[in-house]
VEXDREN-2710 file (C-alpha; in Angstrom, 1 decimal):
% VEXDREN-2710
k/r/px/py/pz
1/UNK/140.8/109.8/10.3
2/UNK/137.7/109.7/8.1
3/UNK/137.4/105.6/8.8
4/UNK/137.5/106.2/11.9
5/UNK/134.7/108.9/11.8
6/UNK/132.7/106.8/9.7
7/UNK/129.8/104.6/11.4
8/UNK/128.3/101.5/10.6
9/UNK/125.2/101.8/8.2
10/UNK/122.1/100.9/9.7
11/UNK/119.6/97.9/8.3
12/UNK/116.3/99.4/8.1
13/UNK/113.5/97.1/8.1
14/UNK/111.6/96.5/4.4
15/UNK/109.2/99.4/4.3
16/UNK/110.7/101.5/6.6
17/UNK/111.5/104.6/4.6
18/UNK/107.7/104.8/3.0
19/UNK/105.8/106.2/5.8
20/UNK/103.4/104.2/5.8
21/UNK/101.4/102.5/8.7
22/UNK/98.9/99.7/8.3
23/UNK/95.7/100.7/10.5
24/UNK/94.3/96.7/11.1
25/UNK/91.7/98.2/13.3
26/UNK/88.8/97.7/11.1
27/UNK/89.9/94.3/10.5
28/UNK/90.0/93.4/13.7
29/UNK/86.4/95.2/14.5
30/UNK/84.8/93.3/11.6
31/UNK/83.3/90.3/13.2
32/UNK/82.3/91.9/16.2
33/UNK/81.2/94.6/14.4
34/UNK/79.2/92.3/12.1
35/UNK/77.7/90.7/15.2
36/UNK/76.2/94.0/16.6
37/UNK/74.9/94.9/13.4
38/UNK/72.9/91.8/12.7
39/UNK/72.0/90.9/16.3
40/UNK/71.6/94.2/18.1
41/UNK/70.8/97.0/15.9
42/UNK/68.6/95.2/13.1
43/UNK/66.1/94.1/15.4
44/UNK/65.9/97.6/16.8
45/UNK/65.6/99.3/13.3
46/UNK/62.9/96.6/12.3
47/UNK/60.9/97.5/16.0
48/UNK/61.2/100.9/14.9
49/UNK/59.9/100.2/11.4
50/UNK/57.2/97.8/12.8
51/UNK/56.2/100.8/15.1
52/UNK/54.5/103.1/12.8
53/UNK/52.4/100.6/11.0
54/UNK/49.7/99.4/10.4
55/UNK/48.1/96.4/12.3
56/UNK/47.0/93.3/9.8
57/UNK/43.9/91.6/10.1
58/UNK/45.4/88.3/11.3
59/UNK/48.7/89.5/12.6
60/UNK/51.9/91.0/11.0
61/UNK/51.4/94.5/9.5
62/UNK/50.5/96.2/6.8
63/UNK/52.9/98.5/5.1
64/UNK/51.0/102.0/5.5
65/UNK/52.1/105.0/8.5
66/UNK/49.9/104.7/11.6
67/UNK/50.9/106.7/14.4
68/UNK/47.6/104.1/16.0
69/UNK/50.4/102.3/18.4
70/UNK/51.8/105.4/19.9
71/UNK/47.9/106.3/20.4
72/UNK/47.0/103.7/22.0
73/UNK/49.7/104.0/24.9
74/UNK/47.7/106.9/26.0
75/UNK/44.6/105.0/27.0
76/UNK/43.9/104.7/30.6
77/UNK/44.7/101.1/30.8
78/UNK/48.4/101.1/29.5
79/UNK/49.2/104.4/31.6
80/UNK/47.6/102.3/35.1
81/UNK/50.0/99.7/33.7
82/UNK/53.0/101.9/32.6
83/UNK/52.8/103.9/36.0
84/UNK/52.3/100.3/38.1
85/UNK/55.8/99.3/36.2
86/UNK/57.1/102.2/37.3
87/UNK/56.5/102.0/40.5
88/UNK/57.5/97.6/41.1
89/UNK/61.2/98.5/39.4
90/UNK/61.7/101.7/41.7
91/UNK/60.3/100.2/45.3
92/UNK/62.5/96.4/43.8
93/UNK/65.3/99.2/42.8
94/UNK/65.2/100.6/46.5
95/UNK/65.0/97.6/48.1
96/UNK/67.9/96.1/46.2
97/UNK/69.9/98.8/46.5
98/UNK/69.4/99.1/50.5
99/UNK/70.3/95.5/50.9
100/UNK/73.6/95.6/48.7
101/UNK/75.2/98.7/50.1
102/UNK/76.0/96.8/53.2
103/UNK/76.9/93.6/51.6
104/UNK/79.3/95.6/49.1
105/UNK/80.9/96.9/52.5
106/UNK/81.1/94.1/54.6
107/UNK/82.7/92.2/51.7
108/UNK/85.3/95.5/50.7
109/UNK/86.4/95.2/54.6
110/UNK/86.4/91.1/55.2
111/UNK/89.4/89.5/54.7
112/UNK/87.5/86.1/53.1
113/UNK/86.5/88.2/49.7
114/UNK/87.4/85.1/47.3
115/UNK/84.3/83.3/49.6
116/UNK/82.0/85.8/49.1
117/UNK/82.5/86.8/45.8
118/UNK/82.1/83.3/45.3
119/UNK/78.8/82.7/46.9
120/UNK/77.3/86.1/45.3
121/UNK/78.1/84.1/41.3
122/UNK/77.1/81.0/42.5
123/UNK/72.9/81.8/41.6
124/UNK/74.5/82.4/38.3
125/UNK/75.1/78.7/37.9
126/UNK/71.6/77.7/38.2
127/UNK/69.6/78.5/35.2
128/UNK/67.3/81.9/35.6
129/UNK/63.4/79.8/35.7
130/UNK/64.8/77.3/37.9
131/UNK/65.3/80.0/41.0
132/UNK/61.6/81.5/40.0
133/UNK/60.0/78.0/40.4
134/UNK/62.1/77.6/43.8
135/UNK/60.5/81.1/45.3
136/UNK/57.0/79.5/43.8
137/UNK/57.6/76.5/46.0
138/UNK/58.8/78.7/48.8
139/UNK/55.8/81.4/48.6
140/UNK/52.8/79.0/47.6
141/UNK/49.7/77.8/49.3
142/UNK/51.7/74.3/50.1
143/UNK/55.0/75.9/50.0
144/UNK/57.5/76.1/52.7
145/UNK/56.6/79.2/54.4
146/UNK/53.2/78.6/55.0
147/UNK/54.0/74.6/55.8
148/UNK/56.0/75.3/58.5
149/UNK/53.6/78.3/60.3
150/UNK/50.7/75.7/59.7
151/UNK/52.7/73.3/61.2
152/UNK/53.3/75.2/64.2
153/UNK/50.3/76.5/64.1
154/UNK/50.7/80.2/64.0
155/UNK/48.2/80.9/61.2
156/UNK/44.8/79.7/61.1
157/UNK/44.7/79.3/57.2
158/UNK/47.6/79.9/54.2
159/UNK/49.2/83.0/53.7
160/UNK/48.4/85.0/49.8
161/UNK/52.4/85.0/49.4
162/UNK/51.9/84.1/45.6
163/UNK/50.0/86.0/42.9
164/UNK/50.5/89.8/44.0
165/UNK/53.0/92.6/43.3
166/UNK/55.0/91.7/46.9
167/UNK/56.0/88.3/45.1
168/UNK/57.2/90.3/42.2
169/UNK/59.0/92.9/44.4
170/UNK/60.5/89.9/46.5
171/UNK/61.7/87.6/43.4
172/UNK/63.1/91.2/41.8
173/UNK/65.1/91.9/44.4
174/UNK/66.3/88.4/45.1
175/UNK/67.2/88.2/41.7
176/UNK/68.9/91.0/40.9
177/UNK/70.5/91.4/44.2
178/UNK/74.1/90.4/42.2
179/UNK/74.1/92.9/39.9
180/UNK/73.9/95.3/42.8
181/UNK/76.6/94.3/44.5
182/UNK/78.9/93.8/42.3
183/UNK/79.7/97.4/41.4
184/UNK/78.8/98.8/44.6
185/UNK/81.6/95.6/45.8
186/UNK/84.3/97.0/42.9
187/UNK/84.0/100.5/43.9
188/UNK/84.2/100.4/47.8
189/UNK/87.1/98.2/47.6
190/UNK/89.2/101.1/45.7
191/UNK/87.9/103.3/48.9
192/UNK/90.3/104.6/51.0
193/UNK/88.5/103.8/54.3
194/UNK/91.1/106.2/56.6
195/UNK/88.7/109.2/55.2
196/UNK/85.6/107.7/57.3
197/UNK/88.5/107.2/60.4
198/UNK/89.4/110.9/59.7
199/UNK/85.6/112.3/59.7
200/UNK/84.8/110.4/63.0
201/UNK/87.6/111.4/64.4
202/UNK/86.7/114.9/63.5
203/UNK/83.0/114.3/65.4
204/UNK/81.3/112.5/62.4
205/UNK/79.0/110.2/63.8
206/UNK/79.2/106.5/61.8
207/UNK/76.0/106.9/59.4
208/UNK/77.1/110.8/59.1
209/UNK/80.6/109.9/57.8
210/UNK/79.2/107.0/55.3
211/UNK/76.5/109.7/53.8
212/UNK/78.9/112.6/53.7
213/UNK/81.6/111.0/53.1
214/UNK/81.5/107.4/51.2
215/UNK/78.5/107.5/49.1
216/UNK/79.4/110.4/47.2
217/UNK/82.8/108.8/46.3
218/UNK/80.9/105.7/44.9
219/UNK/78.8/107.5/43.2
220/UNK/79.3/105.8/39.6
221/UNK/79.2/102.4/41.2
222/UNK/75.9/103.5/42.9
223/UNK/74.7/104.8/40.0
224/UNK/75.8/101.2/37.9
225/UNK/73.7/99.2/40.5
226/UNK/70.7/101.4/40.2
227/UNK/70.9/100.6/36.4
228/UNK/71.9/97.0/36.2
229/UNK/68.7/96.2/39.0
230/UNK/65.9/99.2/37.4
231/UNK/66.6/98.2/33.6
232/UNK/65.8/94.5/33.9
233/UNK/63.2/94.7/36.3
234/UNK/61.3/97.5/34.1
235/UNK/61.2/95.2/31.4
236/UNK/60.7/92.1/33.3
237/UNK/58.2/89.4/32.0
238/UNK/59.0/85.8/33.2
239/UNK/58.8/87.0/37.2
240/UNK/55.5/88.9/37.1
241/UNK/54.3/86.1/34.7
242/UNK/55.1/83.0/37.1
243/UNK/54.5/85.0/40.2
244/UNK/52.4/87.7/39.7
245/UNK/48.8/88.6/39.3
246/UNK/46.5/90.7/38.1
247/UNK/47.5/93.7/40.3
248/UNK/51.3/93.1/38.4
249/UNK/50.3/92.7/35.1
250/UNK/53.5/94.7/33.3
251/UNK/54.8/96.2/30.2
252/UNK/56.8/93.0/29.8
253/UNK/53.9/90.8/29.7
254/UNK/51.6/93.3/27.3
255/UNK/54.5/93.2/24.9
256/UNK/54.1/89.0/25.2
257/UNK/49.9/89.4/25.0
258/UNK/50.4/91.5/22.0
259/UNK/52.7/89.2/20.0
260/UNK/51.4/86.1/21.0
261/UNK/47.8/86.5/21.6
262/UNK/46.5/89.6/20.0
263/UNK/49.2/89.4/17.3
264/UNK/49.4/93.3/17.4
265/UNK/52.8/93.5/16.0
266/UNK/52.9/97.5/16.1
267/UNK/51.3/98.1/19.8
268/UNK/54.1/95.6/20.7
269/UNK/56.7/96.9/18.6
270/UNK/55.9/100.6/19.6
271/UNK/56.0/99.7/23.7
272/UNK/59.5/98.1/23.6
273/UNK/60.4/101.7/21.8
274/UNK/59.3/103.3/25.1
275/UNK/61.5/100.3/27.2
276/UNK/64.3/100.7/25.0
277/UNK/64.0/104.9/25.4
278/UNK/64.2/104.6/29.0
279/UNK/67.5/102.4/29.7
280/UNK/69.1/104.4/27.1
281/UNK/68.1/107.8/28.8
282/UNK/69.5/105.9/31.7
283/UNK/72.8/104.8/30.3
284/UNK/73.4/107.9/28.9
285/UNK/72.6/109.9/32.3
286/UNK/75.0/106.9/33.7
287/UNK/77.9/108.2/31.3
288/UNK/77.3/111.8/31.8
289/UNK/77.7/111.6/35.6
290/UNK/80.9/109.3/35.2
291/UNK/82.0/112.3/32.8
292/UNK/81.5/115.0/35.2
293/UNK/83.1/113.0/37.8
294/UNK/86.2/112.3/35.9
295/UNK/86.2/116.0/35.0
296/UNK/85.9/117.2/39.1
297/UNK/88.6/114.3/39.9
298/UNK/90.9/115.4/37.2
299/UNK/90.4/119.3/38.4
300/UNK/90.9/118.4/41.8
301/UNK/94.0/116.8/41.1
302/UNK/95.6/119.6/38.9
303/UNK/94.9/122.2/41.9
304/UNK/97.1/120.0/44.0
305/UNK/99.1/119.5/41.6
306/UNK/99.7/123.2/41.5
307/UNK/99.5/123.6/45.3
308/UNK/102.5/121.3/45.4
309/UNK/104.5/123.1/43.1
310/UNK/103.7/126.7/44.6
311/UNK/105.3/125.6/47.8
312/UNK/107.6/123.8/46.2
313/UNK/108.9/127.0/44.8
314/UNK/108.9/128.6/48.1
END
């Protein structure tokens, strides 16, 4: 009776009886870990450093506090600059946004979404100065624009298309137009569309229903594509540089003028702080909202939850 109560012993693995768990997290964070450190935050700490120095006498810096970069971004010139770099990356921001809204729907409804996707990563294959020499042939005195209205002759004389803050806002917008879509693209397509079918129905008009009742469930995609197109653009240099003139002269290109020219290492150093504080007060307003919208989708789910049970129980 007791071999028939008695049960085959079990083969524990080696190691299994002393508790112990190998954590090969670090190991496997190392490299990129290593990566960030050298690449990403060193040059910020250095920045920082460079910052709140002194300026040498034939570039570099010399090792002694100076708050005389941080100074200097309150003359009159770098705020008529700072505020002009404001204001090209929110009208480009607008713009870009208004134009990939639709083109995030159209593409979340069409039944050809591989082809569209498609062309919107296709600029990606061409190389990033290449497009902004094609807009300079476009937009120029002999370009194609003003070509083809001379040749028809519907201007007198060529069109200033080049050297002003609308080529800037125009090249922005085409630029960054991808990164727009994109999330907007990702986050209509998990939309259940029968909500905008059930506000119409209920006397929504078609722009009422998509205000009231789709943007505010894309929010964080919204929010993304305002990101991904304002943080570039606000640090911009090579478009306002090649297109631009003197009436788009941006923080991007004094940070250039400073390094290159003036060889003032802490003016430079100290206006890509003020670049880097603004995407990162934008990031972090980013996660905060995706936060709070996790929390409100989460609550709204345990109140049905609960709803569901109560009348279950009835």
């Amino acid at each position: 009776m007791s071999s028939l109560l008695e049960q085959p012993a079990v083969k524990e693995p080696p190691g299994a009886g002393l508790g112990v768990k190998r954590n090969y997290g670090p190991r496997y964070s190392l490299p990129m870990g290593t990566w960030f450190t050298v690449f990403f935050l060193a040059p910020i700490i250095i920045i920082v450093i460079y910052s709140f120095l002194s300026r040498g006498l034939h570039g570099g810096v010399i090792w002694e506090f100076s708050l005389d970069a941080y100074r200097s971004l309150t003359n009159t010139a770098f705020l008529i600059i700072i505020r002009r770099t404001f204001y090209v990356a929110v009208i480009s921001t607008i713009i870009t946004i208004l134009i990939a809204l639709p083109c995030g729907y159209f593409m979340a409804r069409s039944k050809f979404q591989t082809i569209l996707l498609l062309l919107i990563i296709i600029p990606f294959w061409t190389n990033f100065l290449i497009r902004v020499f094609a807009w300079m042939l476009i937009l120029g005195n002999n370009g194609f624009i003003n070509q083809l209205l001379l040749h028809f002759n519907l201007i007198g004389d060529h069109l200033p298309l080049m050297y002003n803050q609308r080529a800037v806002i125009l090249v922005s917008v085409y630029m960054y137009l991808p990164y727009a879509i994109l999330p907007l693209y990702a986050n209509i397509d998990k939309f259940d569309f029968s909500l905008l079918e059930a506000a119409r129905d209920l006397g929504a008009g078609k722009l009422s229903s998509i205000v009231r009742v789709l943007l505010p469930n894309i929010r964080s995609g919204l929010l993304t594509a305002v990101l991904f197109t304002f943080i570039p653009i606000f640090g911009a240099y090579a478009i306002p540089q090649l297109v631009g003139g003197l009436d788009s002269y941006m923080l991007g290109n004094i940070i250039a003028d400073q390094v290159l020219r003036s060889r003032n290492w802490p003016l430079a150093s100290s206006i890509s702080i003020v670049i880097t504080l603004v995407t990162t007060l934008g990031v972090l307003l980013m996660m905060s909202l995706q936060r709070r919208e996790a929390a409100s989708a989460k609550g709204t789910v345990d109140v049905t939850e609960a709803v569901t049970a109560t009348e279950a129980a009835w």
